[in-house]
C-alpha positions as CSV (number, residue, x, y, z in Angstrom):
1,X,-31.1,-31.5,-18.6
2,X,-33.7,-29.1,-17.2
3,X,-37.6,-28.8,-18.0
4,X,-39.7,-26.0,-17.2
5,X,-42.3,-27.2,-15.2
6,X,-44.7,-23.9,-15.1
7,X,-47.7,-24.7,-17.6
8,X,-48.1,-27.9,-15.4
9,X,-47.2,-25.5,-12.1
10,X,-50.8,-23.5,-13.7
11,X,-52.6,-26.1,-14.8
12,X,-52.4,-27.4,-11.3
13,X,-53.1,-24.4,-9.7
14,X,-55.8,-23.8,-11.9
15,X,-57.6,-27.0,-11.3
16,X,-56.9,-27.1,-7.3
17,X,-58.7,-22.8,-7.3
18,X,-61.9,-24.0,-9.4
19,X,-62.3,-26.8,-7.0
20,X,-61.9,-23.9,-3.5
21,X,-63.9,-21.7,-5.5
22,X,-66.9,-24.7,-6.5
23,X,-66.6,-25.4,-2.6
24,X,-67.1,-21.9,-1.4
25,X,-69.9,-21.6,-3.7
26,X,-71.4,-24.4,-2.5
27,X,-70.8,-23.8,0.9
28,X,-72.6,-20.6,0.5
29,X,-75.4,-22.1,-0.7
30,X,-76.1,-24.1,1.7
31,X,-75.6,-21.6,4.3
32,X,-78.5,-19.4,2.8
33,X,-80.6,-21.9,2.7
34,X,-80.4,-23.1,6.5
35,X,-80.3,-19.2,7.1
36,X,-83.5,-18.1,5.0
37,X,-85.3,-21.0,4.6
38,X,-86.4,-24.4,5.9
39,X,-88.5,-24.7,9.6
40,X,-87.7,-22.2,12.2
41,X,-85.4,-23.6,15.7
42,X,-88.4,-23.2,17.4
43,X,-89.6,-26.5,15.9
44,X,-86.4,-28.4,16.4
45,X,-87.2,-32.1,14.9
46,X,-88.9,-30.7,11.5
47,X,-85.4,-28.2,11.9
48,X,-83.2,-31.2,12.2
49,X,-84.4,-33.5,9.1
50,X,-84.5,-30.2,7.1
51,X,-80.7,-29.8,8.2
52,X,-80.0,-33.2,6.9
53,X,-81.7,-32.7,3.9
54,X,-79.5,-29.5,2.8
55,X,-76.5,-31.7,3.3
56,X,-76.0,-35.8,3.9
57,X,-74.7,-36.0,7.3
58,X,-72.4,-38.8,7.9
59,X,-73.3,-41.8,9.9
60,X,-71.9,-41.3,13.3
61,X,-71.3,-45.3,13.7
62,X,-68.5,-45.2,11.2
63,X,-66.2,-42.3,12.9
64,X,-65.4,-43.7,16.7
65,X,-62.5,-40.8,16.8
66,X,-62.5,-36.9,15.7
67,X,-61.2,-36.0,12.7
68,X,-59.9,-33.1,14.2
69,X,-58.2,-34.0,17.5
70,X,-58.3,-38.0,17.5
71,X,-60.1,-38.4,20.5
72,X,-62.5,-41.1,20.6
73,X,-66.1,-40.3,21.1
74,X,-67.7,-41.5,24.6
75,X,-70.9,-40.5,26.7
76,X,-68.5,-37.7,27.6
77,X,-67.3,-36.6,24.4
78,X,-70.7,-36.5,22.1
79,X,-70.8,-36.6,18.4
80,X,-71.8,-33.5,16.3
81,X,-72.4,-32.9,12.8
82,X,-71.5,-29.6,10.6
83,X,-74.6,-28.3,9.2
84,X,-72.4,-27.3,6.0
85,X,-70.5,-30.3,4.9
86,X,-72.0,-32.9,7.1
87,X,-68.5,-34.2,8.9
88,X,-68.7,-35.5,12.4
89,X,-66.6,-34.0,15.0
90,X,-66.9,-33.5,18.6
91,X,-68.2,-30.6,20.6
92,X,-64.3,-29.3,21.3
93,X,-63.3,-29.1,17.4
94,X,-66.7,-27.7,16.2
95,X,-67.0,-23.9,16.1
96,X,-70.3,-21.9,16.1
97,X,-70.6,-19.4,13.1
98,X,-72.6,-16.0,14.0
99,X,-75.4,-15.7,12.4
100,X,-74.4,-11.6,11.7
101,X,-71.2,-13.1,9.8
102,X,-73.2,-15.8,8.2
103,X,-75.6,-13.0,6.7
104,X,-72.9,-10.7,5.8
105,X,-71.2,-13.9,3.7
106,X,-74.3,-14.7,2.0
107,X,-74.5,-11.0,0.5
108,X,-72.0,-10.5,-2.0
109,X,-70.9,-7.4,-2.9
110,X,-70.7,-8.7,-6.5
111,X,-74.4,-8.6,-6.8
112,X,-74.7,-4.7,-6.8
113,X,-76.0,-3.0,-9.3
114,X,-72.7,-1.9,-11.8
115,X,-74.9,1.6,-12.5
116,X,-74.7,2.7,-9.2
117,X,-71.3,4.5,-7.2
118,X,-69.6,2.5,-5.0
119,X,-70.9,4.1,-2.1
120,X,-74.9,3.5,-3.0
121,X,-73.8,-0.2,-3.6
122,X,-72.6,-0.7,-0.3
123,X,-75.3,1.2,1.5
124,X,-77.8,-1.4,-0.5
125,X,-75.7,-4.5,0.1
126,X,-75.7,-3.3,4.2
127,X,-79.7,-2.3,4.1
128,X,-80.4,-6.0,2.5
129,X,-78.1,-7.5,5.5
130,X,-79.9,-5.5,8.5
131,X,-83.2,-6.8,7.1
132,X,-81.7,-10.4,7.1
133,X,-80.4,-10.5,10.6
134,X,-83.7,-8.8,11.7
135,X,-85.9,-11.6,10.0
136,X,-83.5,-13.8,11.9
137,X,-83.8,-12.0,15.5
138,X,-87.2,-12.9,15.0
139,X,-87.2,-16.7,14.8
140,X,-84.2,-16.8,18.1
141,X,-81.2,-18.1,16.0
142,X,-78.3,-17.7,17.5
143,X,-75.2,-19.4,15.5
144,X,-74.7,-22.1,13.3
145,X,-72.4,-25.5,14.1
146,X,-70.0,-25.7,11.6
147,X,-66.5,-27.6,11.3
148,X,-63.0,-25.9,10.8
149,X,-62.4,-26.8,7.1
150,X,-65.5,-25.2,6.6
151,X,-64.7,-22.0,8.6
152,X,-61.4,-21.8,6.6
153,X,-63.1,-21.8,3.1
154,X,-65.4,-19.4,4.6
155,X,-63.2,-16.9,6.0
156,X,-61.0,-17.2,2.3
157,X,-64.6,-16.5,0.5
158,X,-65.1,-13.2,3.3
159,X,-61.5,-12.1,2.2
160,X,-61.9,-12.3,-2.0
161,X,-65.2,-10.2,-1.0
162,X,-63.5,-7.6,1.3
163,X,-60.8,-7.3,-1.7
164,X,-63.2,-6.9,-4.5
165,X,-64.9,-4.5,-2.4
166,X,-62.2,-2.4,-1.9
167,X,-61.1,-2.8,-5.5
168,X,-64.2,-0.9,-6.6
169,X,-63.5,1.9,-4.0
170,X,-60.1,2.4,-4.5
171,X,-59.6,6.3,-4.0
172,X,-57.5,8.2,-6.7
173,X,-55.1,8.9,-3.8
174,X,-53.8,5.1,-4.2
175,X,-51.8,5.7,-7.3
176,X,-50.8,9.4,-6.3
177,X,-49.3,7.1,-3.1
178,X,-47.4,4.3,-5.0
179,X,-45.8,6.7,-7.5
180,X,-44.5,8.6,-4.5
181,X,-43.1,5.4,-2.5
182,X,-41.6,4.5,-6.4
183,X,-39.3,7.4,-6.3
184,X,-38.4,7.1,-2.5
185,X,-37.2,3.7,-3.6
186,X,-35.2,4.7,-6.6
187,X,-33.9,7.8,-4.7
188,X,-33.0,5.1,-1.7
189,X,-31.5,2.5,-4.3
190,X,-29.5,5.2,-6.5
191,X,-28.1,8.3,-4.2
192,X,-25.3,5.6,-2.3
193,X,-23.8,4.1,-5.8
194,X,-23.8,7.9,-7.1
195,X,-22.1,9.1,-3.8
196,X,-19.6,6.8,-3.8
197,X,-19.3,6.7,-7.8
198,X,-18.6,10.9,-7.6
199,X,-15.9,10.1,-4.3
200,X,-14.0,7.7,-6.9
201,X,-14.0,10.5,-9.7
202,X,-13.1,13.1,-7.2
203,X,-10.2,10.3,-5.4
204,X,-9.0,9.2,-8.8
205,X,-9.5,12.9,-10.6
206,X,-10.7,11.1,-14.1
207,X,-12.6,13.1,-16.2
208,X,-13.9,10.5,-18.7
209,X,-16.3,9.3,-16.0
210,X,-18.0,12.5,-15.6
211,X,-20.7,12.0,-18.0
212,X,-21.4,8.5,-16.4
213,X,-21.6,10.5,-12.7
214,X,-23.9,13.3,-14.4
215,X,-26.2,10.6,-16.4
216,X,-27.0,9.7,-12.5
217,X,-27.4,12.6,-10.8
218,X,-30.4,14.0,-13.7
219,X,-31.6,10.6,-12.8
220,X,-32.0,11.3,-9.0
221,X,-33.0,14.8,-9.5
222,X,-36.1,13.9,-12.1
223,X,-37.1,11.5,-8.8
224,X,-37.0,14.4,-6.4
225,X,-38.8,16.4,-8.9
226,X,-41.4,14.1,-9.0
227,X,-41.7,14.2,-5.2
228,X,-42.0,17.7,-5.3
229,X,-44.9,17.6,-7.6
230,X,-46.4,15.2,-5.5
231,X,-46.3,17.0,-2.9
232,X,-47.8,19.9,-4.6
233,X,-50.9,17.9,-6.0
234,X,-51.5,16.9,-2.1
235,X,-51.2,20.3,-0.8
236,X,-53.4,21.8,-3.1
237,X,-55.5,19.0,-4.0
238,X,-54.3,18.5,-7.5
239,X,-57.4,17.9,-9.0
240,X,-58.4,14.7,-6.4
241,X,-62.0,14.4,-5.3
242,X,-61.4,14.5,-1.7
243,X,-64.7,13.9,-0.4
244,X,-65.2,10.2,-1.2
245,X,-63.4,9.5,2.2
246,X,-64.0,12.1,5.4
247,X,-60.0,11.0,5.7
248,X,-58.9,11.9,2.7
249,X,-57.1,15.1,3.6
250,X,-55.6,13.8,6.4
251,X,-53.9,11.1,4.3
252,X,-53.0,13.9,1.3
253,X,-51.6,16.5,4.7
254,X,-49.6,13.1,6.1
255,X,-48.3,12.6,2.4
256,X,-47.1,16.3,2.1
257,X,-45.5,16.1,5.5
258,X,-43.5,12.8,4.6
259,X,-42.8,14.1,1.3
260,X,-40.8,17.2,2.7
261,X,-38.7,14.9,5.2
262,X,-37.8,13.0,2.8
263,X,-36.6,15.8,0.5
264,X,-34.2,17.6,3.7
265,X,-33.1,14.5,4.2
266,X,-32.0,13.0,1.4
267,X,-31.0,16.2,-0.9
268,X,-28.4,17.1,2.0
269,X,-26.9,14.0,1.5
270,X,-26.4,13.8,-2.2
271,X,-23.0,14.8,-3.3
272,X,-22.0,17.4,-5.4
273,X,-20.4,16.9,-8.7
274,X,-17.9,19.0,-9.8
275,X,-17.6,20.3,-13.5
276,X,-14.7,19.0,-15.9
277,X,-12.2,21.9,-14.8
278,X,-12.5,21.5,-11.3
279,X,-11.9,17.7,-12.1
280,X,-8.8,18.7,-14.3
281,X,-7.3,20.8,-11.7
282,X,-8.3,17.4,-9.3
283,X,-6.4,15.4,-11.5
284,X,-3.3,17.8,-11.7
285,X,-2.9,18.4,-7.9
286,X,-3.3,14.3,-7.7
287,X,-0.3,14.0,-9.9
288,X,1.9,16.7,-8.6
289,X,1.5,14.8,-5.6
290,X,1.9,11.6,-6.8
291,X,5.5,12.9,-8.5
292,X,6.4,14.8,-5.0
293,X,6.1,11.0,-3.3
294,X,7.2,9.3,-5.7
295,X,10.4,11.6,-5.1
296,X,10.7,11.5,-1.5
297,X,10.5,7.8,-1.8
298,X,13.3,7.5,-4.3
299,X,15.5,10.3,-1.6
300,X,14.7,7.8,1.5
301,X,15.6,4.9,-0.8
302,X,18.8,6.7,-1.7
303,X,19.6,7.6,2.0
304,X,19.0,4.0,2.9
305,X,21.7,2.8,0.6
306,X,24.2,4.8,1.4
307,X,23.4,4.1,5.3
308,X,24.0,0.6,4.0
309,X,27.2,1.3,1.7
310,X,28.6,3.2,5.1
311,X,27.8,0.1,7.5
312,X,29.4,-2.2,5.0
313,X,32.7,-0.5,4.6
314,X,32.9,-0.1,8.5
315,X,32.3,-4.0,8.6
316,X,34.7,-4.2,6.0
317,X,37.4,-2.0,7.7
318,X,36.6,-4.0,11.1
319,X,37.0,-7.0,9.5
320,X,40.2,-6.3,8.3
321,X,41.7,-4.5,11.4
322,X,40.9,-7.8,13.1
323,X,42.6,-10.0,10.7
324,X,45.5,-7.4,10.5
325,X,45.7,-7.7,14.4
326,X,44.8,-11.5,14.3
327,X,47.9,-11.8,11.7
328,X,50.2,-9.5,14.3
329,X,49.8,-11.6,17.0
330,X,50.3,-15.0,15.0
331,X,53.9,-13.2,13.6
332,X,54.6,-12.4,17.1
333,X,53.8,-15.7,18.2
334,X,55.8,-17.4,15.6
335,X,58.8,-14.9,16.8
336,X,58.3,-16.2,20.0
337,X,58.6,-19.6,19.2
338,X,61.2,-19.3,17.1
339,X,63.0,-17.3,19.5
340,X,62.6,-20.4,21.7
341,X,63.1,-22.8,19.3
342,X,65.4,-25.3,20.7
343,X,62.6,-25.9,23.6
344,X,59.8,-25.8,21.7
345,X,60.9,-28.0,19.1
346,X,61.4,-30.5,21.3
347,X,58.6,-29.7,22.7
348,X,57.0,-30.1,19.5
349,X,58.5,-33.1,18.9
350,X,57.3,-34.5,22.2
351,X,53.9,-33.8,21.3
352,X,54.0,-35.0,17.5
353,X,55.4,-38.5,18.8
354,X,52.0,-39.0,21.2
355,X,54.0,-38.9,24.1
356,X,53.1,-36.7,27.1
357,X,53.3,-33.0,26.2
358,X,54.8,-32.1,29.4
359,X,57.6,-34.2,29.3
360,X,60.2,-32.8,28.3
361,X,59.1,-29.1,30.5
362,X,59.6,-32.0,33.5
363,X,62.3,-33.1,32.7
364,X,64.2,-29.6,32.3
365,X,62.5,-29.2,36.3
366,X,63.9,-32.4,37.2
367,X,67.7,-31.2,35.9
368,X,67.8,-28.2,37.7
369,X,67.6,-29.7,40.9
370,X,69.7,-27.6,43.8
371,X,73.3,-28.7,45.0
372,X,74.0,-29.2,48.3
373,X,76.9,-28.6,50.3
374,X,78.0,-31.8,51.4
375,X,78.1,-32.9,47.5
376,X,79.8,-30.0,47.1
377,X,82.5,-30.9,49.3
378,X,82.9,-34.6,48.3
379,X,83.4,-33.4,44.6
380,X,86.3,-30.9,45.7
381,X,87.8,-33.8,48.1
382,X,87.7,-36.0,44.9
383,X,89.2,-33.8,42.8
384,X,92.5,-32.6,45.3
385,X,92.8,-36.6,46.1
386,X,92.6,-37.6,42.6
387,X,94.7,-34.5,42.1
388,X,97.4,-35.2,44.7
389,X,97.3,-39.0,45.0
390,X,97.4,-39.9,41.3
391,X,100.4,-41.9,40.5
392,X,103.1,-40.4,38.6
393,X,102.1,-37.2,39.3
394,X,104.2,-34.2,40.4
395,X,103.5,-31.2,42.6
396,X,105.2,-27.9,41.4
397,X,104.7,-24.3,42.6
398,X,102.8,-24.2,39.1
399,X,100.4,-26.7,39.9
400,X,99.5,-25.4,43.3
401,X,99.1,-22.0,42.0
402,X,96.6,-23.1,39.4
403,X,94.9,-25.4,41.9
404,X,94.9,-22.9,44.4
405,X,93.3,-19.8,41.3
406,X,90.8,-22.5,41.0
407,X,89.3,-23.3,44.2
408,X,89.7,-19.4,44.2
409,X,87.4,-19.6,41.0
410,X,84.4,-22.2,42.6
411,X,81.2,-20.8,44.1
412,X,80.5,-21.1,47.7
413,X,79.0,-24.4,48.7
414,X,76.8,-21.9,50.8
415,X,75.1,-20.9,47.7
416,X,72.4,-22.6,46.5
417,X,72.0,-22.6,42.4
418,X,68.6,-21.8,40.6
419,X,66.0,-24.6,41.1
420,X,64.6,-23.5,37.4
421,X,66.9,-23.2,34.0
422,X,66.5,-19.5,33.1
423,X,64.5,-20.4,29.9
424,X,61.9,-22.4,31.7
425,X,59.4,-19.9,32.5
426,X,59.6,-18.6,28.8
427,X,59.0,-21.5,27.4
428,X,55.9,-22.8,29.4
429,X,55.2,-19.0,28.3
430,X,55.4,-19.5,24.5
431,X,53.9,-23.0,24.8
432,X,50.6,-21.0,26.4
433,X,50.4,-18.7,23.5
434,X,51.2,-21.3,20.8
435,X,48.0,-23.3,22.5
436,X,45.8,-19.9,22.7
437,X,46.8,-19.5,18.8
438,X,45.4,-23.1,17.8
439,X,42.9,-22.5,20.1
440,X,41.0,-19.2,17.9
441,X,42.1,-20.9,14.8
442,X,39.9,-24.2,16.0
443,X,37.3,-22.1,17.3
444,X,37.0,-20.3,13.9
445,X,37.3,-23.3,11.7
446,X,34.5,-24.8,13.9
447,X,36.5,-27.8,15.2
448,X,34.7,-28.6,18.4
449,X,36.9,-31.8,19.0
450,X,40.1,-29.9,18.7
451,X,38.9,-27.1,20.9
452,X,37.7,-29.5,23.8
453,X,41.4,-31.1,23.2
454,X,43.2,-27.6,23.7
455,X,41.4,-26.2,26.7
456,X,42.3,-29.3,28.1
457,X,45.9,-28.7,27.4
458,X,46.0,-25.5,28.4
459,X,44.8,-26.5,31.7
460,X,47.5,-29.2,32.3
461,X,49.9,-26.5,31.6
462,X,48.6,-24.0,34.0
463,X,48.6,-27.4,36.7
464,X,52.2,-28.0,35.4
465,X,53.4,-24.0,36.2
466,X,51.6,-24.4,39.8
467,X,53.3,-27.5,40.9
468,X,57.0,-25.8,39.4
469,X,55.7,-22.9,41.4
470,X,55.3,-25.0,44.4
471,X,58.4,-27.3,44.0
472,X,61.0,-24.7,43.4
473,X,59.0,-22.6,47.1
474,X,59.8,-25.9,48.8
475,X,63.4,-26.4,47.6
């Protein structure tokens, strides 16, 4: 919940300004009495009691430090009383009040006479303070010892008398000046919203906000009218009494001169506003434009999609002439390995069974192993022993015939025979390729196990064709 704390804010105020303004009166009070009246310096005791009697001083037994600066008081550091309020302070923290000021303080401009001008009540007021300080030359005073509080309230009471003073002598060019720094400020505080305001209509080509942007500009232009008669009024002197002040044409010539900078400045930079047709012409070019990007976006969108319809098909059409060729090579494959069936099938079988897979290729090497001549030999000694020597049989020119077409028939023994069956090499062959098709498949299918498994294979088999290589060179 909140309270308005104002009337108590005034009251406050109010009570803490009577009390200042009961102290400066006082204050000044006693200040024309120690400056007009009383025993003269020259008799300094009967001068002294009649100080005390304007104003109890206080006992200096009771204060062993400053007021001011804390410092206690020694044979060094001597006490000293304010001849206005009677405070003790020491010779550092007093101040000495001229007795010129002190004069002018004491004469208030308030006392003039409300029938005479300004100017005759300040010529009195400054006759009646040359006769005071005169009367004052006379009996050798010099200044008056007073504390800083009281300097403070005395400087506040010369200020409310310099400002009263000047209130009554305010010149007529005062209010000419304020209403010319008014319409600077308006023209200062209006001219960027209607700038920008006019660059929005003009951006946007909306005609219903023309009346709005107009409404502002007559604004602006009744406060650069106003300047100009302003201006006028100083030039010519518009009626102003000029010769209470010897600088009051200089001050009317200065506000003429800033008057017209002002107006080059500032009337450059106002924008101009364009009437409703030019605005509906705006408007149209705006949305011709609009329509002729709004076209050429839809055209690159169009182009884009059919780049994209192209590139897909030619994914599409690579994608197939891969699996077409992917699907070649696994009909040739299977061909192949039906081709060589009766190898790779037991091949196959080898493998299924979790035997070696290169048994069976090793054994077909280690059947095909050369003949030599001496076996040679022994085989055809066997056969014409078993042939002659057999019991019961019977040699006939027929038999020898037939035994001799068949030795006839018989290789050399000189001859060696292939180290390698003929269908060796193509079955390690279509074993490779089978591998190599299992291989992609597992690579495509993501099966890193199988993969590792098959390169491994495949590498066996390439060992297995070296040492065939290497065995049949040596045989």
């Amino acid at each position: 919940m909140m309270r308005s704390r104002t009337a108590e804010f005034k009251a406050s105020r109010k009570r803490r300004k009577e009390t200042c303004d009961i102290n400066e009166h006082r204050l000044l009070q006693r200040l024309e009495k120690l400056l007009f009246k009383g025993p003269s310096n020259q008799q300094s005791s009967q001068r002294k009691e009649y100080e005390k009697s304007v104003v109890p001083w206080v006992d200096g037994n009771m204060v062993p430090r400053c007021p001011e600066c804390a410092v206690r008081f020694s044979l060094a550091r001597r006490r000293h009383h304010c001849r206005l309020c009677g405070a003790v302070i020491c010779n550092d923290c007093s101040l000495g009040l001229d007795v010129g000021a002190a004069v002018s303080l004491t004469v208030s401009p308030r006392l003039a006479d409300a029938r005479k001008t300004p100017k005759e009540a300040e010529a009195e007021r400054q006759r009646r303070i040359a006769q005071k300080k005169r009367k004052l030359a006379l009996e050798e005073t010099s200044c008056i010892r007073i504390c800083p509080f009281c300097q403070t309230s005395l400087h506040r009471s010369q200020l409310r008398q310099v400002r009263e003073a000047t209130d009554k002598q305010v010149s007529s060019i005062v209010p000419l000046y304020e209403e010319m720094k008014r319409a600077q400020a308006a023209i200062q505080r209006q001219l960027p919203d209607y700038n920008s305001f006019v660059h929005r209509i003009v951006s946007s080509g909306s005609v219903g906000l023309h009346s709005d942007a107009r409404r502002m500009r007559d604004d602006i232009l009744r406060h650069f009218e106003t300047l100009r008669k302003i201006s006028k009024a100083a030039a010519g002197g518009g009626g102003l009494d000029v010769s209470e002040r010897p600088s009051s044409k200089k001050v009317l010539a200065s506000m003429q001169a800033a008057i017209r900078e002002f107006l080059q400045l500032y009337t450059v930079a106002m924008t101009k506003l364009p009437d409703e047709e030019e605005l509906a012409a705006i408007a149209e070019e705006k949305r011709q434009d609009a329509e002729e990007r709004r076209r050429a976006q839809r055209e690159d969108e169009d182009r884009q999609r059919r780049q994209r319809q192209i590139l897909m098909q030619q994914q599409h059409q690579q994608q197939q002439a891969q699996a077409h060729e992917q699907q070649q090579q696994e009909h040739q494959a299977h061909q192949q390995e039906q081709q060589h069936g009766d190898g790779a099938a037991s091949t196959s079988a080898v493998l299924e069974s979790g035997g070696s897979r290169f048994s069976l290729l090793r054994r077909m090497r280690g059947t095909a192993k050369p003949t030599t001549p001496s076996a040679s030999a022994s085989v055809s000694a066997q056969q014409t022993t078993h042939g002659a020597g057999h019991p019961g049989s019977s040699s006939s020119p027929s038999s020898s015939s037939s035994s001799s077409h068949a030795r006839a028939r018989q290789p050399s023994v000189t001859t060696p025979e292939r180290t390698v069956p003929d269908d060796f090499e193509d079955i390690v062959e279509a074993e490779k390729r089978s591998l190599l098709v299992y291989l992609r498949e597992a690579q495509k299918a993501g099966r890193t196990d199988e993969v590792a498994m098959l390169k491994a294979q495949l590498q066996h088999l390439e060992v297995f064709r070296s040492e065939s290589a290497i065995d049949t060179a040596t045989s």
